[in-house]
C-alpha positions as CSV (number, residue, x, y, z in Angstrom):
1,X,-29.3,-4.7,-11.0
2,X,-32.7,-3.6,-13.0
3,X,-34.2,-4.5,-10.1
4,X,-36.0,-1.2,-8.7
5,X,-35.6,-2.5,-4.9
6,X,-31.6,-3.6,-5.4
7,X,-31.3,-1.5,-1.9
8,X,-33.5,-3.3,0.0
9,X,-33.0,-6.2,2.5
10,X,-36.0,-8.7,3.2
11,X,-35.5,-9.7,6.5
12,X,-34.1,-6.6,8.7
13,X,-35.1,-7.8,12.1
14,X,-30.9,-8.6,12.8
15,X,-29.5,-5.4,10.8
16,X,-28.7,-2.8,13.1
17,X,-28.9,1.0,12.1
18,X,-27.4,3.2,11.4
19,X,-24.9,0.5,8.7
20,X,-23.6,1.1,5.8
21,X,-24.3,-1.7,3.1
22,X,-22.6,-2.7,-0.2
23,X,-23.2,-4.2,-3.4
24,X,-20.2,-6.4,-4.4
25,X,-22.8,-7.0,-7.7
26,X,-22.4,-3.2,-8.6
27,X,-19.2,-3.2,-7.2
28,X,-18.1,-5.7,-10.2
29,X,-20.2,-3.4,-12.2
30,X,-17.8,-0.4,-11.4
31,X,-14.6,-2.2,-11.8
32,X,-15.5,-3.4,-15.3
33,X,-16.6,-0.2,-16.7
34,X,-13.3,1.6,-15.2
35,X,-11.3,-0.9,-17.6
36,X,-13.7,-0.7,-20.5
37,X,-13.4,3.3,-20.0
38,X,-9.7,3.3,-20.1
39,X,-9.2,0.0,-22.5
40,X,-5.6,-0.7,-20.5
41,X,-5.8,-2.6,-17.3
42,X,-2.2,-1.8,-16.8
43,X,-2.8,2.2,-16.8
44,X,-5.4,2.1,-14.2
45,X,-4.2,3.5,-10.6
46,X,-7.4,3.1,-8.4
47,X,-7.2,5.0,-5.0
48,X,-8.4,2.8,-2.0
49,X,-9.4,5.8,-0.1
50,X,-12.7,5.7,-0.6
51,X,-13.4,1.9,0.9
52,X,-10.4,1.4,2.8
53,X,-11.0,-2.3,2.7
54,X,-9.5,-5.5,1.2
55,X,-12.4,-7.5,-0.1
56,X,-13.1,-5.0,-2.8
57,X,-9.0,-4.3,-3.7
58,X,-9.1,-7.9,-4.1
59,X,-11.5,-8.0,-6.3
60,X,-9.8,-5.5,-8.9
61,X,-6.9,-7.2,-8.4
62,X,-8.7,-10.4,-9.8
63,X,-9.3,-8.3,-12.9
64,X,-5.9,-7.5,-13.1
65,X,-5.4,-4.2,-12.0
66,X,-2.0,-4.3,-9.9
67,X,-0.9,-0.5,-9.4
68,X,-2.9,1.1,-6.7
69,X,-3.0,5.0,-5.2
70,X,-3.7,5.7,-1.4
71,X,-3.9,8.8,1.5
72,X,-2.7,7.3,4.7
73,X,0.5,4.9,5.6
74,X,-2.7,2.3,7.0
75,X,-4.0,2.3,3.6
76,X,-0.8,1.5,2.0
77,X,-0.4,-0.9,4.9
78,X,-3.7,-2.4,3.4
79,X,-2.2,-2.7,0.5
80,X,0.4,-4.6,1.3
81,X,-1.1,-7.2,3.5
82,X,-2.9,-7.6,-0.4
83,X,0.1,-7.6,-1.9
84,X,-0.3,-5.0,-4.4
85,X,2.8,-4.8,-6.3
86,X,2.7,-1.2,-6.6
87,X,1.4,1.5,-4.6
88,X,1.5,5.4,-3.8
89,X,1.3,7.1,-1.1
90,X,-0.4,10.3,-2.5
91,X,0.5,12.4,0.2
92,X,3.7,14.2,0.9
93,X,5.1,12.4,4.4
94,X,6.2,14.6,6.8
95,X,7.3,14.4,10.4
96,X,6.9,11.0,11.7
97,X,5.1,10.0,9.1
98,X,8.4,10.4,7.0
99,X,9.8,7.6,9.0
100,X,6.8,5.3,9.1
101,X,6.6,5.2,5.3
102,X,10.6,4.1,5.4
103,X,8.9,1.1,8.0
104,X,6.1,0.6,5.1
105,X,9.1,-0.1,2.5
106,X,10.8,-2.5,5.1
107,X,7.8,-4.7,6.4
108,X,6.8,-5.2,2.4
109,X,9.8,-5.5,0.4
110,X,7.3,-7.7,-2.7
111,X,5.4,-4.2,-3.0
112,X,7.1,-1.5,-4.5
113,X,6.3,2.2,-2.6
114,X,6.7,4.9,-3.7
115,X,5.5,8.5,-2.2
116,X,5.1,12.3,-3.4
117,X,7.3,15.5,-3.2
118,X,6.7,19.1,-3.7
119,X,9.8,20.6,-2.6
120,X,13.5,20.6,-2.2
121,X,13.7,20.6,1.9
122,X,11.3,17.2,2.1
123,X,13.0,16.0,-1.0
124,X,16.6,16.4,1.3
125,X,14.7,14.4,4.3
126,X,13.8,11.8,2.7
127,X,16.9,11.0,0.5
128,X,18.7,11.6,4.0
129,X,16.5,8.8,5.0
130,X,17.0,6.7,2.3
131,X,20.6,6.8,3.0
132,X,20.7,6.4,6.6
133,X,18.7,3.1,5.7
134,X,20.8,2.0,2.5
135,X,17.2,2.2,0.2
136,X,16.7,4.0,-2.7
137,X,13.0,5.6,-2.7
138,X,10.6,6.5,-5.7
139,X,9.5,10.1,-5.8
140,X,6.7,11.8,-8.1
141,X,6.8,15.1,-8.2
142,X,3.5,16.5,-7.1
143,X,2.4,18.8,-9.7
144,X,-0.6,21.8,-8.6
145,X,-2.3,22.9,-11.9
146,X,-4.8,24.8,-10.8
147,X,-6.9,23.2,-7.4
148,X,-4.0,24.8,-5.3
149,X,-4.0,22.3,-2.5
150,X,-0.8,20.4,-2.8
151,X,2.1,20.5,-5.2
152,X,4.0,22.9,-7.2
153,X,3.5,24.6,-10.1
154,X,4.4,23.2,-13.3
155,X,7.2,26.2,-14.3
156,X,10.8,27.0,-13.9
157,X,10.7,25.6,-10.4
158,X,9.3,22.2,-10.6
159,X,11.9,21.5,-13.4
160,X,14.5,22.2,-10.7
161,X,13.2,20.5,-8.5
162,X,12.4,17.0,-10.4
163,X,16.1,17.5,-11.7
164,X,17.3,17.4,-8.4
165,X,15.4,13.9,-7.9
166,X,17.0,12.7,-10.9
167,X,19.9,13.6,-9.8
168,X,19.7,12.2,-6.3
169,X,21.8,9.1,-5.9
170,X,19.1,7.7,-3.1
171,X,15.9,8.5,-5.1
172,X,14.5,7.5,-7.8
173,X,12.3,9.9,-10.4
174,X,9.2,8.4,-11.2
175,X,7.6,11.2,-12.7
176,X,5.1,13.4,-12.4
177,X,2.0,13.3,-10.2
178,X,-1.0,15.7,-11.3
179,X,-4.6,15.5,-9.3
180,X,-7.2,19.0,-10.8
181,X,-10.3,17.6,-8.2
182,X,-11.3,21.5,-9.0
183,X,-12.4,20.6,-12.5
184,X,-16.1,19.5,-11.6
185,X,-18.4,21.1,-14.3
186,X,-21.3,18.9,-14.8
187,X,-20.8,19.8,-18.5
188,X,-18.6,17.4,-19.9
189,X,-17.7,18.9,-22.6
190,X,-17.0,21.9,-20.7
191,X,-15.1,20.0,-18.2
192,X,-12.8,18.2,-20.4
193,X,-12.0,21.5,-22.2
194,X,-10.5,22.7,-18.7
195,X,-9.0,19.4,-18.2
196,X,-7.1,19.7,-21.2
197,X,-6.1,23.4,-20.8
198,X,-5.2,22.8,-17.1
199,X,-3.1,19.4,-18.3
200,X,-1.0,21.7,-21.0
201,X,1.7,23.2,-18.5
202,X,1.9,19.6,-17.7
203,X,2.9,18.6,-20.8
204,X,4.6,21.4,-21.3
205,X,6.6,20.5,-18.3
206,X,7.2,16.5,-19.5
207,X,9.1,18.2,-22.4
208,X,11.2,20.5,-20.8
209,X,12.0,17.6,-18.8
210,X,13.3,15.2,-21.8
211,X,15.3,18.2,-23.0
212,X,17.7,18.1,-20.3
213,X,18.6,14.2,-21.3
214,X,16.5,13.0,-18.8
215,X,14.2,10.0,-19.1
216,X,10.7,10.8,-19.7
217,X,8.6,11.2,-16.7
218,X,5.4,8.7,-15.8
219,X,2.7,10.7,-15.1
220,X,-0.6,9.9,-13.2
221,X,-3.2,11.7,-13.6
222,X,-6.9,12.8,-12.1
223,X,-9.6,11.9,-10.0
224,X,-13.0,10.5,-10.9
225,X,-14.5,13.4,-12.4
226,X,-11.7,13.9,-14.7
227,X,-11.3,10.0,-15.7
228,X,-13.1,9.9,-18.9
229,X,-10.5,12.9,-20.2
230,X,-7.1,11.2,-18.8
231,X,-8.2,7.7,-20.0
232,X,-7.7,9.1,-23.5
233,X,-4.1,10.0,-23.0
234,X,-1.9,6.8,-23.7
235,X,1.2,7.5,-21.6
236,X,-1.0,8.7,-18.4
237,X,-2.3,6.3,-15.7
238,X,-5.7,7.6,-14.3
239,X,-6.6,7.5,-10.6
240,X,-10.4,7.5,-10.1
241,X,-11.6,6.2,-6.4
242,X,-14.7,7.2,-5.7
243,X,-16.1,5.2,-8.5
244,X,-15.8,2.1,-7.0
245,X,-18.8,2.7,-4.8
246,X,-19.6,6.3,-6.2
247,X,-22.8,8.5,-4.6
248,X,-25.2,11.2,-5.1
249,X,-22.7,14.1,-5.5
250,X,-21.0,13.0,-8.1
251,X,-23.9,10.9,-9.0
252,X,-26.1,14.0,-9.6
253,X,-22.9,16.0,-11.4
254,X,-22.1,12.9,-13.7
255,X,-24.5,11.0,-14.4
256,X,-23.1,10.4,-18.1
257,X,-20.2,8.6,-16.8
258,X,-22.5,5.3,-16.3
259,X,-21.2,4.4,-12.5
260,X,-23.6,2.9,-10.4
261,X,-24.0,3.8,-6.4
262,X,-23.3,0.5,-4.6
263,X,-23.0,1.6,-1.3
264,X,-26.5,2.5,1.1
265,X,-26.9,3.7,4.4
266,X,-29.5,1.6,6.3
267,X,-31.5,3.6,8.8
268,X,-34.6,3.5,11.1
269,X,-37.0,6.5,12.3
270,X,-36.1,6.6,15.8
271,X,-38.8,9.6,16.3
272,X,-41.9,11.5,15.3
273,X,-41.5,14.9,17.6
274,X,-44.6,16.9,16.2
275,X,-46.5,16.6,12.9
276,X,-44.3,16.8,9.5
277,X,-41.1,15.9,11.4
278,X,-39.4,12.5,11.8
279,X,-35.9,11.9,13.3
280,X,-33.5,9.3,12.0
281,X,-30.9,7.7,13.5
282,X,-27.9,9.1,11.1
283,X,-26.1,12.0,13.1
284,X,-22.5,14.1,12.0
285,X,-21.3,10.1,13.7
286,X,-22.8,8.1,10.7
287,X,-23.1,10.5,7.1
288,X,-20.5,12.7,6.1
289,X,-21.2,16.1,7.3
290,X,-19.6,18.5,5.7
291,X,-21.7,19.2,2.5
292,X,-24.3,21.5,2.9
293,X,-28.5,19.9,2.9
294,X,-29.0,17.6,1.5
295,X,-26.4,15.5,2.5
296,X,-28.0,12.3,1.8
297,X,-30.3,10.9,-1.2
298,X,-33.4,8.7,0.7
299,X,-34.5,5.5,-2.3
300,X,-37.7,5.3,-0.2
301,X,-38.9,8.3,1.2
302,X,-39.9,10.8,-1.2
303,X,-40.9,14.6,-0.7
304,X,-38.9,14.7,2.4
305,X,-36.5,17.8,3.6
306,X,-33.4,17.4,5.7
307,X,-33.5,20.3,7.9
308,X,-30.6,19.7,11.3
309,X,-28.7,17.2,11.9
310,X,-26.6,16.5,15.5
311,X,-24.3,14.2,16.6
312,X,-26.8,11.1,16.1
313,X,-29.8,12.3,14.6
314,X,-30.9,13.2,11.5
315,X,-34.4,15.6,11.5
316,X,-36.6,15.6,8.2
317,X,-39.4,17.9,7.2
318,X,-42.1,14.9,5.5
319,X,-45.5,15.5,4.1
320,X,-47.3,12.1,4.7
321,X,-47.0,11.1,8.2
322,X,-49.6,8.4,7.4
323,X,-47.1,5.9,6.2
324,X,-43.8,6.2,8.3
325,X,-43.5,4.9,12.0
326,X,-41.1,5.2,14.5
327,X,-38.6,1.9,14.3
328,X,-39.4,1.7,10.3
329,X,-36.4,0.6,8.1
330,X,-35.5,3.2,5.5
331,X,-32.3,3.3,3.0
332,X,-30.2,6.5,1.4
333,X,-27.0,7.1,-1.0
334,X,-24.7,9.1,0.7
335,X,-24.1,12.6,-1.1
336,X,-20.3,11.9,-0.2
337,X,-19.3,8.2,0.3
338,X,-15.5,8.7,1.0
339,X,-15.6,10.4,4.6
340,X,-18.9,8.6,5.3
341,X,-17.4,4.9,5.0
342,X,-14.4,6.0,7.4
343,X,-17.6,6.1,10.2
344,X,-17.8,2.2,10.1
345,X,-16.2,-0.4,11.0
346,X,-17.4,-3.1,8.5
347,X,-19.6,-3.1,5.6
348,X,-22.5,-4.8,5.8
349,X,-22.7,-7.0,2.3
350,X,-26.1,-7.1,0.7
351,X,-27.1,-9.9,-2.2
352,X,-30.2,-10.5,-3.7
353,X,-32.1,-8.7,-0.9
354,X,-29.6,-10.7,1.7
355,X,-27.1,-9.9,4.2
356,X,-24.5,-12.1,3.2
357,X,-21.1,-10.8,5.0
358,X,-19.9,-8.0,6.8
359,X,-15.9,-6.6,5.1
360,X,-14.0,-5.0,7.8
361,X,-12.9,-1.1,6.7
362,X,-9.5,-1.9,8.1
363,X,-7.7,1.2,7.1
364,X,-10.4,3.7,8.8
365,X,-7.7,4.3,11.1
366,X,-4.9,6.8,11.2
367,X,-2.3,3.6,12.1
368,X,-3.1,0.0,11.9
369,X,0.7,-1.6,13.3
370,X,3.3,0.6,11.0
């Protein structure tokens, strides 16, 4: 890993572009300094959503991490084909996918499931549901303090509301689900001052809880830029994802933290239009698009400016067109892994300058059979 040309691969001839390649190496690297961070292996709740694929759950799981955190009903699906003894669904199911979750809880009965709620009206469906089909479901109640996405506030009404679960003969109260992705100040000391004052109505909420003779909540806790804060706190589990394979956004923003990017998009120059311009082959299809220029970090190719990008091509301003020609093999860190590995279909695995395997990204897609 001191090695300044990790990224690189010797023989490229077979290695089509645009790929995404990863570093199980740094992936290790990751996984081990997530346990170190937060001491407990049993308090960690890693969120898939970033790789979507089993190779690298397994590989946590062989350091003993067993609770997991997901987005999708093909990701908990993942899951279970790993069996994963526990998982969440960190989104509230609605509609259909209220139903398919109920399938989820059927095809795996060794996993337990369990799902969010911010409500009273979904709470209903789904102990309706659990009824109808003689199960009793766990519920966290999704807590918003302060990115205003999902959840509800921590007040008056969300102790209604999570003594209504309690209460529910067909549910089961887990506790108390809390995600503040809006605390991203690249100071940390700054950011885990906001942390803790955004994490106080939470607490504050825990105990209003035991007060009504109810048993104290669980409560997870936090992405990856609030991690370091939450793995401090003894009776919260923390649920970082994007550290597994991390990037240059929140490498840039947090470079304190220690994680190493272990995921690279391979490309080639597929054109050199007019002088100071070359055109790669990573369009809106290949590289996370929605963060503004630049949206990708080049290892190789320094001085360069990305100025358009279309469905497959990538344009960059570059000041030495003496050294770069078309068909040339060139590597960057995506500025936002997690929406750029759902735009592949397997992960080409790099060691010691070698392909060595390709990891499908199974749950890319919205269903996989549930």
């Amino acid at each position: 890993m001191a090695n300044e040309n990790w990224y690189s691969i010797d023989k490229t001839a077979g290695v089509i572009s645009p790929s995404l390649l990863v570093y199980p190496d740094r992936i290790q690297h990751n996984i081990d300094l997530m346990i170190s961070m937060i001491g407990d292996v049993n308090r960690l709740r890693p969120h898939v959503k970033t790789y979507k694929n089993a190779n690298i759950i397994n590989m946590q799981m062989a350091k003993g991490i067993q609770k997991f955190k997901c987005a999708t009903i093909a990701e908990a699906e993942l899951l279970g084909d790993c069996d994963a003894v526990d998982v969440l669904l960190a989104i509230q199911p609605v509609g259909a996918n209220a139903q398919r979750f109920i399938e989820l809880i059927k095809k795996y009965p060794s996993t337990k499931f369990s799902t969010i709620v911010d409500n009273s009206k979904t709470l209903k469906i789904l102990s309706e549901l659990a009824k109808y089909h003689h199960l009793k479901i766990p519920l966290w109640v999704d807590i918003n303090n302060g990115m205003n996405r999902t959840g509800i506030i921590p007040d008056h009404d969300a102790l209604e509301l999570y003594t209504q679960l309690h209460e529910n003969e067909f549910l089961i109260a887990e506790g108390l689900h809390v995600y503040d992705g809006h605390l991203r100040n690249s100071d940390s000391a700054i950011r885990e001052q906001e942390c803790n004052t955004a994490f106080k109505a939470v607490i504050d909420l825990k105990k209003s809880i035991e007060d009504k003779n109810i048993l104290s909540p669980k409560i997870v806790a936090g992405g990856s830029p609030t991690f370091p804060f939450h793995c401090k706190r003894q009776d919260v589990d923390a649920s970082p994802g994007t550290t597994l394979l991390w990037d240059s956004g929140y490498g840039n923003i947090f470079p304190e933290m220690g994680f190493l990017p272990a995921a690279v998009l391979f490309t080639r120059i597929v054109s050199k239009p007019t002088t100071g311009i070359l055109c790669f082959d990573l369009g809106h299809k290949s590289v996370a698009p929605e963060m503004p220029f630049p949206r990708i970090e080049f290892l190789d190719l320094k001085h360069s400016k990305q100025i358009s990008q279309s469905e497959e091509h990538l344009v960059v301003e570059y000041d030495d067109l003496t050294i770069p020609e078309v068909g040339d093999a060139h590597y960057a860190i995506p500025r936002h892994i997690c929406p750029t590995v759902a735009k592949y279909d397997t992960l080409t695995v790099i060691k010691d300058n070698t392909v060595i395997d390709y990891w499908p990204v199974t749950a890319r897609t919205q269903k996989s059979t549930i």
